[in-house]
C-alpha positions as CSV (number, residue, x, y, z in Angstrom):
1,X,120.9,-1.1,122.5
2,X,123.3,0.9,124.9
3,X,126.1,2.3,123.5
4,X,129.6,2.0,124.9
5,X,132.0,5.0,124.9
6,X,135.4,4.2,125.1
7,X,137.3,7.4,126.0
8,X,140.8,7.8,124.4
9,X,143.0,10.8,125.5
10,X,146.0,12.0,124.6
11,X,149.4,12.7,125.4
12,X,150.1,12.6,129.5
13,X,146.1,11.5,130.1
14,X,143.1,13.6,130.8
15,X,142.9,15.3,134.2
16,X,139.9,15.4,136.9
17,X,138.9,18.6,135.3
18,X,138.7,17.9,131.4
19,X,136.0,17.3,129.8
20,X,136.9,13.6,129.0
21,X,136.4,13.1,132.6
22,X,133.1,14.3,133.0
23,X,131.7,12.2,129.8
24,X,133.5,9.5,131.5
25,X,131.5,10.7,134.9
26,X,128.2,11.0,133.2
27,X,127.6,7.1,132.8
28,X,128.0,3.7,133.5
29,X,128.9,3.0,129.8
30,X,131.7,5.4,129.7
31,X,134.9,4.0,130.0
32,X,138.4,5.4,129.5
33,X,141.0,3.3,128.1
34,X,143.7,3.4,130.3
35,X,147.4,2.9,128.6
36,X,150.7,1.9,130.2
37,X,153.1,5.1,129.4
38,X,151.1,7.9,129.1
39,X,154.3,10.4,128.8
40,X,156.4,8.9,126.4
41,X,153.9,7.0,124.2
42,X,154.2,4.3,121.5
43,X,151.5,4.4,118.9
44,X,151.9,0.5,118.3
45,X,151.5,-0.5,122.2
46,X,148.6,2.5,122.2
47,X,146.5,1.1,119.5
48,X,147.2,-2.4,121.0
49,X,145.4,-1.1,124.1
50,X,142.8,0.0,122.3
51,X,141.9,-2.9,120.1
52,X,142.4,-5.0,123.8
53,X,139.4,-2.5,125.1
54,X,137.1,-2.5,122.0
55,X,137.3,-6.8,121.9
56,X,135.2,-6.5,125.4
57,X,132.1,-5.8,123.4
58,X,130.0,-5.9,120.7
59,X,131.8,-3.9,117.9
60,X,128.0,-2.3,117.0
61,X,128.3,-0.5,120.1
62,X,131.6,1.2,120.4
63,X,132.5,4.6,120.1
64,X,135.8,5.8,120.5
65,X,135.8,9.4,121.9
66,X,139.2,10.8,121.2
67,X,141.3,13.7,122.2
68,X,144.4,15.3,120.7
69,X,146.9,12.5,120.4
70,X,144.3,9.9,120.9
71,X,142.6,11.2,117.7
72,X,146.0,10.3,115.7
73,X,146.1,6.6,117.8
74,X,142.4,6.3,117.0
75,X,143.2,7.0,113.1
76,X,146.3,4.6,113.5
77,X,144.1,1.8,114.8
78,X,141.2,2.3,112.5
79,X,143.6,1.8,109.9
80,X,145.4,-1.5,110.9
81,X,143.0,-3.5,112.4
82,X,139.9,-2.6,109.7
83,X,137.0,-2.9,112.9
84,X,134.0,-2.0,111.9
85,X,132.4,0.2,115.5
86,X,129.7,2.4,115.3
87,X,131.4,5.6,115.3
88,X,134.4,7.8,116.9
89,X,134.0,11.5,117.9
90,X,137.9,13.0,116.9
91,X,138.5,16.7,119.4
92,X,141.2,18.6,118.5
93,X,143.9,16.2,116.6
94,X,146.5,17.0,117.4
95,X,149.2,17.8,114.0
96,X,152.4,15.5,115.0
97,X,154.2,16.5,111.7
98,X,154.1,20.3,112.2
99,X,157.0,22.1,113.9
100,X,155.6,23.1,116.7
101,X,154.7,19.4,118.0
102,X,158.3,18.4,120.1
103,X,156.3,15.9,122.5
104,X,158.4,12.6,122.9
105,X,155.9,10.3,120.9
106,X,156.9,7.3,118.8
107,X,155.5,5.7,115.5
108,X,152.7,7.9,115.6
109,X,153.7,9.9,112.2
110,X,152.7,10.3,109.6
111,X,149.1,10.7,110.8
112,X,147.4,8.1,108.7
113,X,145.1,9.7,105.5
114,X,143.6,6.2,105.1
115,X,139.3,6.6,104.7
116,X,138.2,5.4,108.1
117,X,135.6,2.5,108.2
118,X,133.2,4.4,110.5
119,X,131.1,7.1,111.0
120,X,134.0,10.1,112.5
121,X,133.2,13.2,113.5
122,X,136.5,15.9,113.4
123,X,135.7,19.0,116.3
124,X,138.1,21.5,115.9
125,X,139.2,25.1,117.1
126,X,140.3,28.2,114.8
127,X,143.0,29.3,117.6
128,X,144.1,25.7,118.3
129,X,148.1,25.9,118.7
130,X,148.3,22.1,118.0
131,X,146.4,21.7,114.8
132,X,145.6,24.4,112.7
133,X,142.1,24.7,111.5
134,X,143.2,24.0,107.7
135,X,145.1,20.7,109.1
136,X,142.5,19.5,110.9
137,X,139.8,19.9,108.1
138,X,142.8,18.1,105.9
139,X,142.8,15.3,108.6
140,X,138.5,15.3,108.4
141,X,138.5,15.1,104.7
142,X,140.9,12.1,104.3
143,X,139.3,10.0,107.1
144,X,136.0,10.8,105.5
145,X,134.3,12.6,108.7
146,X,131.5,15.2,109.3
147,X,134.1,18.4,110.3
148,X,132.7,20.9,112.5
149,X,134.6,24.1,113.8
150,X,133.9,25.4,117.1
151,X,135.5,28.6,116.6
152,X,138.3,30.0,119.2
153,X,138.2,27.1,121.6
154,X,141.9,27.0,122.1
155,X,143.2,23.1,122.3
156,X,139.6,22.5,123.7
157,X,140.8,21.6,126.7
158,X,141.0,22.7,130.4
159,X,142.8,25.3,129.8
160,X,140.2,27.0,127.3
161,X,137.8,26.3,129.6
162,X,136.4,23.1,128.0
163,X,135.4,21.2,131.6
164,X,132.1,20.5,131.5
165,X,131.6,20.2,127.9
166,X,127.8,20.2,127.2
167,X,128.4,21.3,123.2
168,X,130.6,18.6,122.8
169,X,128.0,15.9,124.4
170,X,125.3,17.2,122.0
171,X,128.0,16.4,119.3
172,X,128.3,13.1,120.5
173,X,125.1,12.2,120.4
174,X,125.0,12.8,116.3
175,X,126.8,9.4,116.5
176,X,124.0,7.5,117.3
């Protein structure tokens, strides 16, 4: 059975370079799920777009693949509409109730601390400026996921180098 990896990234999208792009890039059944205001984002009309995405197929198959704010959206869907998927792989969630976090985002705190349904998987970073690692572990514990720190790996983004991810494709695969 082929799985389906639905690609959810955060706040203002994921560029050519990121490593979301390249999973996306690396097969047919990657697909990103492509929302309306990427800039200025509503967590209701985000996990909307989501749930529109994961009705195309069989709910067995999906895995959500989340990045940063999409990790939050991904928790915020999990937790309204109950679905149960196969699995979501959670990078770098992003911590929308610390100081530091002024983007202009709406309805997407408090991060949920519901148990989510499916298998999760939290990646984070000990230098992360977004999350910090104690948050993120927090985050992992509540939703019930494996947690698995990558050490320094900034935001784990493009701009800590995290392009061609191949670590983070062997960590998807623990999923299936």
């Amino acid at each position: 059975m082929m799985i389906n990896y639905l690609i959810v990234p955060g706040l203002g999208n994921s560029g050519p370079e990121h490593w979301q792009t390249y999973f996306q890039n690396s097969g047919e059944n990657f697909h990103r799920i492509e929302q309306q205001e990427w800039d200025a984002p509503a967590c209701e009309d985000w996990i909307a777009t989501i749930n529109k995405k994961v009705s195309e197929f069989d709910l067995s198959t999906v895995v959500l693949v989340g990045h940063s704010l999409g990790c939050s959206t991904i928790a915020h869907w999990a937790t309204k509409y109950n679905r149960p998927i196969k699995g979501a792989l959670l990078v770098a969630p992003s911590d929308l109730e610390a100081p530091q976090y002024t983007f202009p985002t709406t309805g997407f705190a408090p991060i949920p601390q519901a148990k989510i349904n499916f298998k999760t998987i939290v990646v984070a970073s000990a230098d992360d400026v977004w999350v910090s690692l104690e948050r993120a572990k927090f985050f992992a514990d509540n939703w019930g996921s494996e947690f698995i720190n990558i050490g320094n790996a900034g935001h784990i983004n493009v701009s800590s180098g995290h392009t061609n991810w191949d670590e983070g494709m062997e960590i998807l695969k623990k999923i299936e």
